[in-house]
DOBAVEX-990392 format. One record per atom (N, C-alpha, C): residue in one letter; x, y, z. Coordinates in steps of 0.2 Angstrom, whole numbers, plus 5000, padded with zeros to 4 digits. Layout:
BEGIN
AXYZ/...
***
This chain:
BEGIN
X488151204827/X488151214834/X487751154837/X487251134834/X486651064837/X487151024837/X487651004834/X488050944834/X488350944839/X488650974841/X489151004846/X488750974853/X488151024852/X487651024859/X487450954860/X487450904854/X487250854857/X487750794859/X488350834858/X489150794861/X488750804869/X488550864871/X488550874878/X487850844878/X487450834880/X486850814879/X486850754886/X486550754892/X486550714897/X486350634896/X486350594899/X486150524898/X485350554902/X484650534902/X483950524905/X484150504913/X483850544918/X483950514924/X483650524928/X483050474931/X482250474935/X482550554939/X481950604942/X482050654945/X482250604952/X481850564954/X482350554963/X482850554964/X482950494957/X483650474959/X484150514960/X483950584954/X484550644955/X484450674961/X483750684964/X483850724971/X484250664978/X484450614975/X484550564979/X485350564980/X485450574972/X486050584972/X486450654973/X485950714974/X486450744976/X486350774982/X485750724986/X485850734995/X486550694997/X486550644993/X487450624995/X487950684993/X487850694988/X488650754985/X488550804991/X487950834992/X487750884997/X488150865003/X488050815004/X488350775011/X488950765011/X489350745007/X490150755006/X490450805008/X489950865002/X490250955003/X490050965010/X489650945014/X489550975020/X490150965025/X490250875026/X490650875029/X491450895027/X491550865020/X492050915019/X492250965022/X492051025018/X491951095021/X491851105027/X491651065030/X491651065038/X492251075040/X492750985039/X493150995040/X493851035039/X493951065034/X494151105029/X494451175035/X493651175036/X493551255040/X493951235048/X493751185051/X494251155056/X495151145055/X495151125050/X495951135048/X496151195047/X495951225046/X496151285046/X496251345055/X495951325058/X496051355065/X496651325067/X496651265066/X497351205068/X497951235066/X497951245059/X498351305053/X498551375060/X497951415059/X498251465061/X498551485070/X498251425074/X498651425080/X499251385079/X499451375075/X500151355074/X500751385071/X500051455067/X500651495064/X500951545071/X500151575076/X500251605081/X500751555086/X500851505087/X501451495090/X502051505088/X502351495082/X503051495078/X503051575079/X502551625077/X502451675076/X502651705086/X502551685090/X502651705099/X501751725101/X501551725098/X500951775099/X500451725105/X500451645105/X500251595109/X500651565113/X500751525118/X501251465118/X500751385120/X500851355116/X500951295117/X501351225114/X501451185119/X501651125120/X501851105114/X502551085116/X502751035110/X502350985107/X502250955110/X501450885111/X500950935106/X500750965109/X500051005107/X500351025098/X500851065099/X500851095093/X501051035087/X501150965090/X501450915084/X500950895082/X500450885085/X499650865088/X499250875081/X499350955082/X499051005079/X499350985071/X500050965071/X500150975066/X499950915061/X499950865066/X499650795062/X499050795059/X498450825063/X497750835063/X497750885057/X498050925056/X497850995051/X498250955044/X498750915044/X498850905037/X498550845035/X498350785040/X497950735036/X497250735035/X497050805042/X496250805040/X496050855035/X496450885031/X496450935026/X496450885019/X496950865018/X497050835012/X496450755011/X496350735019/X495850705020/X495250725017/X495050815020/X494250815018/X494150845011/X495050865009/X494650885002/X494650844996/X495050784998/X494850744993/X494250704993/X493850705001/X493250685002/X492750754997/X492850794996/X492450824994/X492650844987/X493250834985/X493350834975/X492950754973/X493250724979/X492750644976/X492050634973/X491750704979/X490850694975/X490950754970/X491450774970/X491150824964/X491350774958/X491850754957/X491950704953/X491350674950/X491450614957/X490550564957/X489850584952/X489850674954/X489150704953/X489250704945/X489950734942/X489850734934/X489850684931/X490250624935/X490350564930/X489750544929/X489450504933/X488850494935/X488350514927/X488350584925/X487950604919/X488250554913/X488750504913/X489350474908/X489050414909/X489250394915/X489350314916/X488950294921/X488750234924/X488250214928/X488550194935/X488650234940/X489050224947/X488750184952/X488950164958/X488450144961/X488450184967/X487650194970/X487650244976/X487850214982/X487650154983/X487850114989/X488750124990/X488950124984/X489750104986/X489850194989/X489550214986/X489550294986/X489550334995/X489050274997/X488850295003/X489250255009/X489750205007/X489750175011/X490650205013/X490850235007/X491250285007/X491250325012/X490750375013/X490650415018/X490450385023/X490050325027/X490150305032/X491050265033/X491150235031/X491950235032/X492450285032/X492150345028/X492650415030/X492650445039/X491950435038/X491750445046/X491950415053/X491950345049/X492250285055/X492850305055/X493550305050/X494250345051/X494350385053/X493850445052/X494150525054/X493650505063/X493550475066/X493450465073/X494050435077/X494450355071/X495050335076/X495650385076/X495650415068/X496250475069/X496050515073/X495650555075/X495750615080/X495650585086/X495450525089/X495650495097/X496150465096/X496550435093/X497250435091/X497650505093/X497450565091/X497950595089/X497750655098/X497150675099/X496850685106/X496950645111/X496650605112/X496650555118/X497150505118/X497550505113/X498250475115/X498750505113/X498850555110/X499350615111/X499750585102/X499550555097/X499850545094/X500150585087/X500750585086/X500750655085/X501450665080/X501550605074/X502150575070/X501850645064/X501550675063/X501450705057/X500950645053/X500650685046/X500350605039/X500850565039/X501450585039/X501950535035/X501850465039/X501950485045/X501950395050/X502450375048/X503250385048/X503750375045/X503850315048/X504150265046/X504150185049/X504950215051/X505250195058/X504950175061/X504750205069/X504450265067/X504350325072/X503650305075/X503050285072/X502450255075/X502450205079/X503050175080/X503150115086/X503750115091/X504250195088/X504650215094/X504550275093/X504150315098/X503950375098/X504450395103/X504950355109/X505150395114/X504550405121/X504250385120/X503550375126/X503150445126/X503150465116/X502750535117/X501850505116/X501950455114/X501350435113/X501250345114/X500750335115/X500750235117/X500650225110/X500550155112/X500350115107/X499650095103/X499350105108/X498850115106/X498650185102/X498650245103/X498650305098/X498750285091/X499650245091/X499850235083/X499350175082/X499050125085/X498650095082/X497950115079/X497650165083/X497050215081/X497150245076/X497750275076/X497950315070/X498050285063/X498450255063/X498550195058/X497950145054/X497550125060/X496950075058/X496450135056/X496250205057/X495750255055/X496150265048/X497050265046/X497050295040/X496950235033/X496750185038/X496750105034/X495950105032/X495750125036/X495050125032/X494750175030/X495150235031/X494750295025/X495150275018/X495750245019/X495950215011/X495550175008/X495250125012/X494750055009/X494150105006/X493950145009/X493450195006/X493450225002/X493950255000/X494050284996/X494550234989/X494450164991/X494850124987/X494250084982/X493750094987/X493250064983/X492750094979/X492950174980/X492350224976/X492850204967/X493450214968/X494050204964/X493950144958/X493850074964/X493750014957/X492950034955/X492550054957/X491750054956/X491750094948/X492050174949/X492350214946/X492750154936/X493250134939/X493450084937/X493150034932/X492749994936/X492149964934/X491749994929/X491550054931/X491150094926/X491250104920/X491750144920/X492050164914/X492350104908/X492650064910/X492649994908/X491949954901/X491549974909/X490849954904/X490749984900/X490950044899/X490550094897/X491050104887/X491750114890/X492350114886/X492450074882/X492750004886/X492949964883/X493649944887/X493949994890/X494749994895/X494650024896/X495050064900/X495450114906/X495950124899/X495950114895/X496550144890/X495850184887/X495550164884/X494750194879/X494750254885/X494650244889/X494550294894/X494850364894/X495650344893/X495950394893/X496250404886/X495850374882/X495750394874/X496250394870/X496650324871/X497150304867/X497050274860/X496450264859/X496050234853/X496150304847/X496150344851/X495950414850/X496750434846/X497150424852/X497850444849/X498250404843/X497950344844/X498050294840/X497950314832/X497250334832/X496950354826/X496350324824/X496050274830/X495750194830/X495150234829/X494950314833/X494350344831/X494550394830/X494050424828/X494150514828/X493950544832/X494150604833/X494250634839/X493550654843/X493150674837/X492450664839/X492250624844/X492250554843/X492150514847/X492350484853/X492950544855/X493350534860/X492850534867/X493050514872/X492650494878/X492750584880/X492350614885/X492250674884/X492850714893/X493150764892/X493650774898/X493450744905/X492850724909/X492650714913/X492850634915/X492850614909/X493050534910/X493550524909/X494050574906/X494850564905/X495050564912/X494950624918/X495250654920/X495150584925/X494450564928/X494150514930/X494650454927/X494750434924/X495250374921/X495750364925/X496150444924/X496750454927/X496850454933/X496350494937/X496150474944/X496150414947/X495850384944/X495650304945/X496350254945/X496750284939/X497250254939/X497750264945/X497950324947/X498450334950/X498350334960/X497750344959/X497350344967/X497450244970/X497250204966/X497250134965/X497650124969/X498250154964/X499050124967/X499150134970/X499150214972/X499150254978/X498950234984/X498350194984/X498050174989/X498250094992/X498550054985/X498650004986/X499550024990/X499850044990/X500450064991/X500450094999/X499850135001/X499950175007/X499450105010/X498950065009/X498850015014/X499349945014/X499749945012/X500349905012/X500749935019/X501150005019/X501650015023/X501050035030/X500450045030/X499950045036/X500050005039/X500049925035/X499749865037/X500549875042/X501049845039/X501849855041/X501849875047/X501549935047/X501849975054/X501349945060/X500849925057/X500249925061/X500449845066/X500849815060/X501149745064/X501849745068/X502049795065/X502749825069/X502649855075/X502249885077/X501849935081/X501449885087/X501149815084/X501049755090/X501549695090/X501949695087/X502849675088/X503349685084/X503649725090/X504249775086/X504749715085/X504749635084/X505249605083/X505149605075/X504449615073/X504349615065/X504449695061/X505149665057/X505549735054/X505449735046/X505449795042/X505549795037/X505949855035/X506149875027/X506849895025/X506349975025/X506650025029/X506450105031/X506150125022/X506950115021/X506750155013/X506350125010/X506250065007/X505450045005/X504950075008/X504850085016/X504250115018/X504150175019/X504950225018/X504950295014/X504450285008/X504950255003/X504650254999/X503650244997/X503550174999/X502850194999/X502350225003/X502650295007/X502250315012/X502250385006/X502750385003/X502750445000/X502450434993/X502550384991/X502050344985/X501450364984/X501250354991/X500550354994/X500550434995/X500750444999/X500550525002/X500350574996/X501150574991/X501150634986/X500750604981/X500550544979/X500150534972/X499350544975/X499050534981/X498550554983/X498050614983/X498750664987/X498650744987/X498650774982/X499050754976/X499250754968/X498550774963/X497950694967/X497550694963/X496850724964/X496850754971/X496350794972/X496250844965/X496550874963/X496650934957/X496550914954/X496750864952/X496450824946/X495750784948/X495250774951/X494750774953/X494350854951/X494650894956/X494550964956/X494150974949/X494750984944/X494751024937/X494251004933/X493650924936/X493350914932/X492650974932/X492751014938/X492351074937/X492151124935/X493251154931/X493251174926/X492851154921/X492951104917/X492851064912/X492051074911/X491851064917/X490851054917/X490451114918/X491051154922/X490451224924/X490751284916/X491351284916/X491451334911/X490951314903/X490851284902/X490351244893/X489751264896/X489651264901/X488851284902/X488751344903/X488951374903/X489051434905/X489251484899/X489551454893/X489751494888/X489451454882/X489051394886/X488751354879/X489051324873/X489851324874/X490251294872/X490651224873/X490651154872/X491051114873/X491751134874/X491851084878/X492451074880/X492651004878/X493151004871/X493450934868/X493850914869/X493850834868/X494350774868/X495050794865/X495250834863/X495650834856/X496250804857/X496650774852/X497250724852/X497750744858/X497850844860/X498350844863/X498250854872/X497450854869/X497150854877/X497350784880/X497250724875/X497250654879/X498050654880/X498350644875/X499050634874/X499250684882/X499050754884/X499250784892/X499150744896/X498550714896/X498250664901/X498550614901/X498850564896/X499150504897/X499850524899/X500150594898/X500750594901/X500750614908/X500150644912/X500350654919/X500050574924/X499650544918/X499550474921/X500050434924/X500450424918/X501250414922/X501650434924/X501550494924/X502150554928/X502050534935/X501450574937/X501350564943/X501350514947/X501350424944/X501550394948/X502350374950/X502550424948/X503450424948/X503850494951/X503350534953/X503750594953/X503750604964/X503350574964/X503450574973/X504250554974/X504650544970/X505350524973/X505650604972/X505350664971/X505750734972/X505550724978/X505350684982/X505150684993/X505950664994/X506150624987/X506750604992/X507350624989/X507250674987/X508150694984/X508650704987/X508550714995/X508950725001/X509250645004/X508950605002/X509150535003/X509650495001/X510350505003/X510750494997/X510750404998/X510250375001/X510450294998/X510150274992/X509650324991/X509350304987/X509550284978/X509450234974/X509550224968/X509950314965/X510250334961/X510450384956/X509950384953/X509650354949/X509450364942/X508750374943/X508450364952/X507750364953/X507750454956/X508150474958/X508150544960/X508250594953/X508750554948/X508750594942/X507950604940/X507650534940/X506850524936/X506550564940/X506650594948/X505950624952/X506050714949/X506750734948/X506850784945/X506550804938/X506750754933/X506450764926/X505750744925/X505650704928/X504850694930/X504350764932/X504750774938/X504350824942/X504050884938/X504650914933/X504750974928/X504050954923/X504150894920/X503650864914/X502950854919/X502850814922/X502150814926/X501850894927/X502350944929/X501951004930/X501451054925/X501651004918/X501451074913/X500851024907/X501150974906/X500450954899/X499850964902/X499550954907/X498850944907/X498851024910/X499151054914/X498851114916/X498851164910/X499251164905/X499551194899/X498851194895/X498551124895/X497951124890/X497351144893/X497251124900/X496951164905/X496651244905/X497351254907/X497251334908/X497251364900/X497451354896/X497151374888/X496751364885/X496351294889/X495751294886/X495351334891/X495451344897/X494851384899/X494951444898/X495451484896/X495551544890/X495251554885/X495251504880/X494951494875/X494251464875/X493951464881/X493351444879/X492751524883/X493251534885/X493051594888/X492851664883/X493451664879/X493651694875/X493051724870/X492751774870/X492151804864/X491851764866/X491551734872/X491051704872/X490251724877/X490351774879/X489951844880/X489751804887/X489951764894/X489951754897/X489451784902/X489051754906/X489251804912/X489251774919/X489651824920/X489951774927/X489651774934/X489751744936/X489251734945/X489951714948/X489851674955/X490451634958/X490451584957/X489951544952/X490351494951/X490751484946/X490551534943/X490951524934/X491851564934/X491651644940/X492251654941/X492751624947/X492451604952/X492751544957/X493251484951/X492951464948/X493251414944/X493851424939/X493551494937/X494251514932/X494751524935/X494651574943/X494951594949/X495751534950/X495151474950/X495551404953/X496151414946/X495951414942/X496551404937/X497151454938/X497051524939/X497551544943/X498151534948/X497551504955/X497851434958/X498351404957/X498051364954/X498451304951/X499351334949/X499251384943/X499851414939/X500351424945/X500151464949/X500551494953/X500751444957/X500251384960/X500651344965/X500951294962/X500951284957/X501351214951/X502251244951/X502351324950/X502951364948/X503451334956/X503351364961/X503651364968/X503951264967/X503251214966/X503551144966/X504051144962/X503951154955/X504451144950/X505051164954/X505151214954/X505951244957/X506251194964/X505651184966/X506051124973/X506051054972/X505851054966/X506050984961/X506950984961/X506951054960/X507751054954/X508251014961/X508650964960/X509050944965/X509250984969/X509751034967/X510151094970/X509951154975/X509251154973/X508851194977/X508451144983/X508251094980/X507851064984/X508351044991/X509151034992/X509651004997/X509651075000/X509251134997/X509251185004/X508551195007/X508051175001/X507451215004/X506951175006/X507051105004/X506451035004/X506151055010/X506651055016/X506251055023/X506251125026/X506051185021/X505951225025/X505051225023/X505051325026/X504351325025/X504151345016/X504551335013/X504451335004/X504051275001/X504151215005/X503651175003/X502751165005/X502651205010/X501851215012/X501851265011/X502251325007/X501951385004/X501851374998/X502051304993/X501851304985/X501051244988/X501251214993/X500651174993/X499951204997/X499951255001/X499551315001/X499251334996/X499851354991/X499351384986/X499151354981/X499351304980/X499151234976/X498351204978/X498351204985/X497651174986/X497051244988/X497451274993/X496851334993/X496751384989/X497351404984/X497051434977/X496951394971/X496951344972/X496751284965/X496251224967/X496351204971/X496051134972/X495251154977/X495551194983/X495051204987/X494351274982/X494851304980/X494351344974/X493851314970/X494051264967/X493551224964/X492951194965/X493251154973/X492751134978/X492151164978/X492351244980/X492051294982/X491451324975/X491951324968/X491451354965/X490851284960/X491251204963/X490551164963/X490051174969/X490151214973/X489551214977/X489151274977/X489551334972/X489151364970/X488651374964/X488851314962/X488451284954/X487951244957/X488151194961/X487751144963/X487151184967/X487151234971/X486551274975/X486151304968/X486751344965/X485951364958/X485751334954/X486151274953/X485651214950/X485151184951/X485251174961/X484851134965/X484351164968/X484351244968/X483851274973/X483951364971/X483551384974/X483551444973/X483951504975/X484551474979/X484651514983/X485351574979/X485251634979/X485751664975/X486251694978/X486851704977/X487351724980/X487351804981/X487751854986/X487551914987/X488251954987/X488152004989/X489052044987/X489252034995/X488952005000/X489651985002/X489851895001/X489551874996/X489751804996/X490651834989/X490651894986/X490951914983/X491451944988/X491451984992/X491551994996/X492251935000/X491851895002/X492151845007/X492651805001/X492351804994/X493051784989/X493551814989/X493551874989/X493951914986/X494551914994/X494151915000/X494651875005/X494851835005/X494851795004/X494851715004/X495451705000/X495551734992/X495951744988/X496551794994/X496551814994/X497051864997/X497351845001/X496951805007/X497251775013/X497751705011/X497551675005/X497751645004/X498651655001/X498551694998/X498951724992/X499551734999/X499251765005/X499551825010/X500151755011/X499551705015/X499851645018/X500451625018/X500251595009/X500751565005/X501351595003/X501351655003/X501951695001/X502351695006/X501851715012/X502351715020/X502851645021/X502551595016/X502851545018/X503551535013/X503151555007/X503851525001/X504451585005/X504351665006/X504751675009/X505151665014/X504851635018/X505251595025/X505651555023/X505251515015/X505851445017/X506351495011/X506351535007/X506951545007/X507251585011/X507151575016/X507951635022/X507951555027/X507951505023/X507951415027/X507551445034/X507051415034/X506551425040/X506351355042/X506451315044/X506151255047/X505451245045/X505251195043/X504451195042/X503951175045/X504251135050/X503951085054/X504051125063/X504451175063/X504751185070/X504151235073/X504151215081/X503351265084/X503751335087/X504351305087/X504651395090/X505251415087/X504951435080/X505451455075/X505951505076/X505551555081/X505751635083/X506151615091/X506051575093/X506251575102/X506951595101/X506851645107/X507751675109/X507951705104/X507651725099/X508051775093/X507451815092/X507651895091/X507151935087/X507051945079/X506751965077/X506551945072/X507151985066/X507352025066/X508152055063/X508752005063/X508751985068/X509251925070/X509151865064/X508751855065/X508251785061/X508251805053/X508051845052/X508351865045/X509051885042/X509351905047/X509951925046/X510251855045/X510151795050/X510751735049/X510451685045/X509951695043/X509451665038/X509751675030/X509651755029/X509951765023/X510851755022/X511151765027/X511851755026/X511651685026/X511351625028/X511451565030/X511451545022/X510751575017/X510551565009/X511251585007/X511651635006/X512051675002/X512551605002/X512751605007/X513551545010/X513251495004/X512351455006/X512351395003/X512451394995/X512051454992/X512051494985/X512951484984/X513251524988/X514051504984/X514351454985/X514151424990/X514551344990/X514351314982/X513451304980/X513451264976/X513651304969/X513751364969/X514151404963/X515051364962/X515251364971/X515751344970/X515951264964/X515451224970/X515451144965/X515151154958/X514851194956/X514551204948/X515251234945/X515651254945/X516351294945/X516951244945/X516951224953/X517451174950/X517251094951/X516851064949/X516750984948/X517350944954/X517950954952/X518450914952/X518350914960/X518350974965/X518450984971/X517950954977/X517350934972/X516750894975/X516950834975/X517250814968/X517450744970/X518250704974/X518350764975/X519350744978/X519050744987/X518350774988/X518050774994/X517750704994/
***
């Protein structure tokens, strides 16, 4: 057991530095959470629209919809990032300056996106589809898409440079970005023992796939941002499909993977057990490293210009990305649990909670991966009820149960039965949400529309909804049945 305990064993770290270091992480979870808590009113006046219960404005409500999904995915990857930071940090030497300069740049972005999106009405959705941010139809100027654009250009640089820092680190410390994600390991080159420990793998992986992500979405910014101050400068739609969605889906991807290094850190202390390297632990992690930068092409299965063999790979990809790592995941935090006379508080059960999460909201993706299903459901509300439950029962739960680890670590403050209490809502609401959504989009419900119900009551809407699935369910029974009649069409 001493051997074990001394895999986990911290590196020495002056007391300042660590209250220094975690008046920053503090500072992240604040604003985060702040904002989090904001996205979610945005969220719910837009359900009460589609729902009749409010009215407003087409403007208002696109508004609203831009703001709630960039500053969400925004804040929580602003606030997985210092959770991240916090554990790595006990591994490998970071730098705080980059750390902070992060969060002044987050700052500086989330001011030009919301007077972008407020004070000049701008109002394209995250995507910023090229070339919608420079012909909007006069719903919004020029200037909004440039505020918009140039804010989501430097919370990328911000968080591009926590990334190489990260990068740098590991490096020193490793050897490679490969030693990192512990292919020495699979190789045979060390034993497993000496494998670098989950927190650096998942960090590796992060590093990797955010890089691109981020090299990818400041490329098509740059584009439009030039397109946007002369529309005689054009570029090819689908490439800027393609990496707006390169960017978008491998970004939001990796929050969770961020997240899970929670799991990984809170669950071993808690049961006094490590949590190990093992061959088949790395070997998950190498395969969602490269999955994920390939699987954002299930955004485009509806796009019939696109290459055949890259829409086959966003399907077979999408299936495989969803299971190695959360497979060893959630099994190990079974098994680490398992007779190990725990006891639990909220951050210990918050974090197993997330694993939960995650399961449920990975299933709903998978299914809208498959081609055949996804040509009915892509664009309904089936897609933000797996992503729903994806980030606020897996990824946001996480968040939440490092800030309940981080306060009893850091202070004395202890949680009460209505902090028990407000979980056990929190879970529910969520669950409520997301379910209201997968069912919508299967009776095809629009995902994006502000008056989903206008001029039909709600019997009606169901009624032509379910015949509308039945027809599509038999058509594609039909083409599964007779091949030839698809193609004589």
């Amino acid at each position: 057991m001493s051997a074990t305990m001394n895999q986990m064993t911290l590196k020495p770290v002056e007391h300042s530095e660590i209250k220094t270091h975690n008046k920053l992480v503090k500072t992240y979870l604040i604003i985060g959470g702040s904002v989090i808590a904001a996205m979610v009113v945005f969220g719910v006046l837009m359900l009460l629209q589609q729902g009749g219960a409010i009215q407003l404005s087409s403007a208002a409500f696109y508004q609203f919809l831009t703001i709630h999904g960039t500053g969400m995915v925004g804040a929580a990857a602003l606030a997985s990032t210092a959770l991240m930071w916090y554990f790595l940090t006990q591994y490998v030497s970071l730098s705080p300056k980059i750390f902070m300069t992060n969060l002044i740049l987050f700052l500086i972005g989330v001011a030009m996106v919301v007077l972008g999106v407020f004070s000049f009405k701008y109002a394209s959705a995250w995507t910023f589809l090229y070339p919608l941010p420079a012909l909007s139809g006069n719903a919004w100027s020029a200037v909004g898409a440039l505020l918009y654009l140039a804010g989501m250009l430097i919370l990328g640089i911000g968080f591009l440079l926590i990334y190489i820092d990260i990068g740098r680190a590991i490096i020193k410390k490793y050897g490679s970005l490969g030693k990192g994600l512990g292919w020495d390991v699979i190789s045979g080159e060390k034993s497993e023992k000496d494998a670098a420990p989950p927190t650096v793998v998942a960090s590796t992986m992060v590093t990797i796939v955010n890089t691109t992500a981020l090299v990818a979405g400041g490329i098509v910014l740059i584009m439009n941002m030039i397109n946007v101050i002369n529309p005689s400068f054009t570029f090819d739609p689908l490439l800027a499909k393609n990496l707006t969605y390169a960017f978008g889906h491998i970004f939001a991807n990796a929050i969770i993977y961020m997240g899970v290094i929670a799991v990984y850190e809170i669950l071993p202390r808690y049961t006094n057990r490590p949590w190990k390297s093992s061959k088949s632990f790395l070997v998950a992690w190498t395969m969602s490293t490269t999955f994920t930068l390939f699987i954002y092409t299930h955004h485009m299965l509806m796009d019939s210009v696109m290459p055949k063999w890259m829409l086959i790979m966003g399907q077979v990809l999408s299936y495989a990305n969803g299971l190695p790592v959360l497979v060893v995941t959630a099994y190990g935090a079974l098994m680490i649990v398992y007779k190990s006379g725990i006891k639990w508080d909220m951050a210990s059960g918050l974090a197993f909670l997330s694993m939960f999460g995650w399961v449920i909201g990975v299933v709903p993706a998978i299914i809208d991966a498959t081609i055949v299903v996804n040509h009915v459901m892509h664009n309904t509300k089936w897609v933000p009820g797996h992503f729903h439950m994806y980030m606020g029962l897996g990824a946001v739960v996480m968040i939440i149960s490092f800030m309940y680890y981080l306060s009893k670590s850091d202070s004395d403050v202890k949680p009460s039965r209505l902090d028990k209490i407000a979980a056990c809502l929190y879970a529910m609401a969520i669950i409520g949400v997301s379910g209201s959504f997968l069912v919508s989009g299967a009776l095809s419900t629009p995902q994006t529309m502000g008056n989903t119900l206008s001029g039909m009551d709600g019997a009606s809407f169901v009624r032509r909804h379910i015949g509308y699935l039945l027809f599509r369910g038999i058509h594609r029974v039909h083409y599964a049945l007779h091949p030839l009649s698809q193609i004589s069409k």
